[in-house]
Structure formats: structure tokens, C-alpha cells
C-alpha positions as CSV (number, residue, x, y, z in Angstrom):
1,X,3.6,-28.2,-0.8
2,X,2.9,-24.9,0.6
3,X,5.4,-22.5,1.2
4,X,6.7,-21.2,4.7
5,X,4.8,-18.8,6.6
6,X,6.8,-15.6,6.8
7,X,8.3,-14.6,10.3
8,X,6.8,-12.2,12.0
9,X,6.4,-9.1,11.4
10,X,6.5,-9.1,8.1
11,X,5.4,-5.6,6.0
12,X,3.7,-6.3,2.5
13,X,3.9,-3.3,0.3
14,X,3.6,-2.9,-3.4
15,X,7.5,-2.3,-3.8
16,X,7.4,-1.3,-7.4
17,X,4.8,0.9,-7.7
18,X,6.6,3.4,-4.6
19,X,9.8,2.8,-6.4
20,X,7.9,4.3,-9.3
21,X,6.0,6.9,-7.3
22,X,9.3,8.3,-5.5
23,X,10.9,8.3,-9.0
24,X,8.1,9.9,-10.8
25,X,7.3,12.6,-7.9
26,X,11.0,13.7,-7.4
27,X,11.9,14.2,-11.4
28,X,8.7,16.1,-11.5
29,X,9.2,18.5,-9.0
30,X,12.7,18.7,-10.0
31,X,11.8,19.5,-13.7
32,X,9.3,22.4,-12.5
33,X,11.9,23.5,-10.0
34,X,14.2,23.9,-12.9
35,X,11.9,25.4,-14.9
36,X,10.9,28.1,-12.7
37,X,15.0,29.0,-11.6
38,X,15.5,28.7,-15.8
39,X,12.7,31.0,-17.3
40,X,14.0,34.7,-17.3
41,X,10.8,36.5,-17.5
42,X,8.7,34.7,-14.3
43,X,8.0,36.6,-11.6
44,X,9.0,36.0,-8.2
45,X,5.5,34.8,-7.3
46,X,5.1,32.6,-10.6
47,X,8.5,31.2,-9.8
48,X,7.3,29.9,-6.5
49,X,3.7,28.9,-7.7
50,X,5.9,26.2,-10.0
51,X,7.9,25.1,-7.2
52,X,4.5,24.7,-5.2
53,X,2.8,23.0,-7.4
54,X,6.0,20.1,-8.0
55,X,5.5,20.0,-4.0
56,X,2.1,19.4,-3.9
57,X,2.4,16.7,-7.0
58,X,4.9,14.8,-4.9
59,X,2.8,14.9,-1.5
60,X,0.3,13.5,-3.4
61,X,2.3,10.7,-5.4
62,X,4.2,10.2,-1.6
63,X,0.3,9.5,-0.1
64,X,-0.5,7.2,-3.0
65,X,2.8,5.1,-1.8
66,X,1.5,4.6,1.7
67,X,-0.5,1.8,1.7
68,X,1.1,-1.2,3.5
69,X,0.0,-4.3,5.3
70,X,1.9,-5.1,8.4
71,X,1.6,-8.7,10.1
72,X,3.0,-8.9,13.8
73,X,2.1,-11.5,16.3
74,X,-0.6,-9.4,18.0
75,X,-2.7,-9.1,14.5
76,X,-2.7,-6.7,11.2
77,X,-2.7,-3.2,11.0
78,X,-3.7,-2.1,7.4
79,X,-2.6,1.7,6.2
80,X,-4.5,2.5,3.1
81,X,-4.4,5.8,1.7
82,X,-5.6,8.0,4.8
83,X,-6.9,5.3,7.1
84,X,-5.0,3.2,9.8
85,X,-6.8,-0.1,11.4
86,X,-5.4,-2.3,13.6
87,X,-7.3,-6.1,13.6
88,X,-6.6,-8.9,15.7
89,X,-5.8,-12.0,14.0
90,X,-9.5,-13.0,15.2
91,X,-11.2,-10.4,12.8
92,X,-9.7,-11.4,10.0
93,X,-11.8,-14.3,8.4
94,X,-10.9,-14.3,4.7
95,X,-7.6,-12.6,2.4
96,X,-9.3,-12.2,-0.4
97,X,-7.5,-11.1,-4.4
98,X,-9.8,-12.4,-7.2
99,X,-9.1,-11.5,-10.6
100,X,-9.5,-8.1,-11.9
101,X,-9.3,-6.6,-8.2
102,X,-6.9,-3.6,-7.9
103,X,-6.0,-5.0,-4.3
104,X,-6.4,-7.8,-1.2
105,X,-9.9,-7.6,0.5
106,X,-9.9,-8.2,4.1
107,X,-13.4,-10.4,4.8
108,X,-14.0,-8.9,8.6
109,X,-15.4,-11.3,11.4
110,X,-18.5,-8.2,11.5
111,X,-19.8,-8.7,8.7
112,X,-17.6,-5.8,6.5
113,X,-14.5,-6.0,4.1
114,X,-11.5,-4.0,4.4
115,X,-9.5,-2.8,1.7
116,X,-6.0,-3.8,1.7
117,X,-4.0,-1.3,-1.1
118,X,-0.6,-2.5,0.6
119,X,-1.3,-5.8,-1.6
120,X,-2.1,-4.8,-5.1
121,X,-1.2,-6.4,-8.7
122,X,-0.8,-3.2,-10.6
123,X,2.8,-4.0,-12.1
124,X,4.2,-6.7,-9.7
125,X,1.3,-9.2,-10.1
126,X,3.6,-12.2,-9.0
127,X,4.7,-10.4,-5.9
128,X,1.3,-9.3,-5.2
129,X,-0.5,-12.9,-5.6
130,X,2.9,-14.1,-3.6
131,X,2.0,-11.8,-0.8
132,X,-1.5,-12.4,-0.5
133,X,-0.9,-15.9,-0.1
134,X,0.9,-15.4,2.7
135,X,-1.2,-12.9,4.1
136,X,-4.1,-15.7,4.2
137,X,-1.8,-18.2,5.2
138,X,-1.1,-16.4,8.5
139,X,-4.4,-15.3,9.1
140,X,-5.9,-18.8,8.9
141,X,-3.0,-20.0,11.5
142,X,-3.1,-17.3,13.4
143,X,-7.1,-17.3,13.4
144,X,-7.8,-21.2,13.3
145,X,-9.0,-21.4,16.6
146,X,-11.8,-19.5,15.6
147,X,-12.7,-19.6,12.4
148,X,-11.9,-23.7,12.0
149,X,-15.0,-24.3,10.8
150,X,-15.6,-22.1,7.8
């Protein structure tokens, strides 16, 4: 009584954590902005060193919301923080999310794992368990010709 394989493509992406990300990154640069228009005694130069560093806070809360997993017919293309790979469905042996893991492992057909931070637990455990799931469910379709055996 397993449930349906999602359509394809489908994007899995810790939803919660961006929306918390996005939220956290804009009210702090908007607080520093604030702060640097409202103090009378900065400098012009101090003034823009605030609003800097609230820019440079969000780029760096907006790259720790990139991660994604996206599954299209052709195979999986994981974005992590900096890195892009594409796999075909082929390479993809194993979805693995044990316990106590901050996100999916991808168990590679050369011998490697690749992490997957587009499924992660952090506050949407359900969703994240949920998603990996269905992650393995397709790669085991998609890959049973194969990988039958193992």
C-alpha cells in the first residue's frame, strides 16, 4: 500500500526552512538598513558598511536555500550549496535518510555517495521522510532494469 510515484518532474526542496531563510534574511537586512538611515551620527561610509553587511547576510541565507532535488524523466540533477550534478536514473543505486542524518544520501553506481541537502528533516521531518520516499521510489522504477538484483 505504497503511495503513487509523483509525476514527473517533480522538485523536492525543504520548503520550510527557505520560507524561514527568505524571512529571516530580508527582516535582517531591513533592520540594519533601518538602522544605518536612523542613527544621526554615522558616517556616510559606516552607513553603507551596515547596509553591506545585511546584503551579504542575505546572499548567504539565499545560498543556504538553494539546495533542491529535481526528478525528470531523463534522471536527477541535485543542487546542493555550490555544486550542480546531473545523474541518470542508472547511477542512482540507493536514496538513503537514516536517523540522525541532516539530509538524503545518494548511494552512486561508482562506488561514491552524494549529498542530497534539497531533502533534509531540519523542521519538516514528515515532509522530508515523505519526499525521500518518493525519491527512492522513482529511482528503483526508473533504475530497475539495472540494479534488479540488489
Amino acid at each position: 500500500m505504497s503511495a503513487p510515484l509523483p509525476s514527473l518532474p517533480v522538485t523536492f526542496r525543504p520548503t520550510r526552512t527557505r520560507a524561514v531563510l527568505y524571512a529571516v534574511g530580508i527582516a535582517q537586512l531591513a533592520a540594519l538598513t533601518a538602522i544605518a538611515l536612523l542613527l544621526p551620527k554615522l558616517t556616510g561610509g559606516e552607513r553603507i558598511s551596515f547596509i553591506l553587511t545585511g546584503v551579504l547576510v542575505l546572499a548567504v541565507l539565499l545560498l543556504l536555500s538553494r539546495p533542491k532535488v529535481v526528478a525528470r524523466q531523463e534522471g536527477v540533477t541535485v543542487v546542493n550549496l555550490t555544486t550542480k550534478r546531473e545523474l541518470a536514473w542508472a547511477q542512482v543505486l540507493r536514496v538513503n535518510l537514516r536517523a540522525g542524518d541532516p539530509w538524503v544520501h545518494l548511494d552512486l553506481a561508482d562506488g561514491t555517495s552524494l549529498p542530497a541537502m534539497g531533502i533534509q528533516p531540519g523542521i519538516a521531518k514528515d515532509q522530508a521522510i515523505r519526499d525521500a520516499r518518493a525519491l527512492r521510489a522513482l529511482c528503483e522504477e526508473r533504475g530497475a532494469g539495472d540494479h534488479a538484483a540488489r
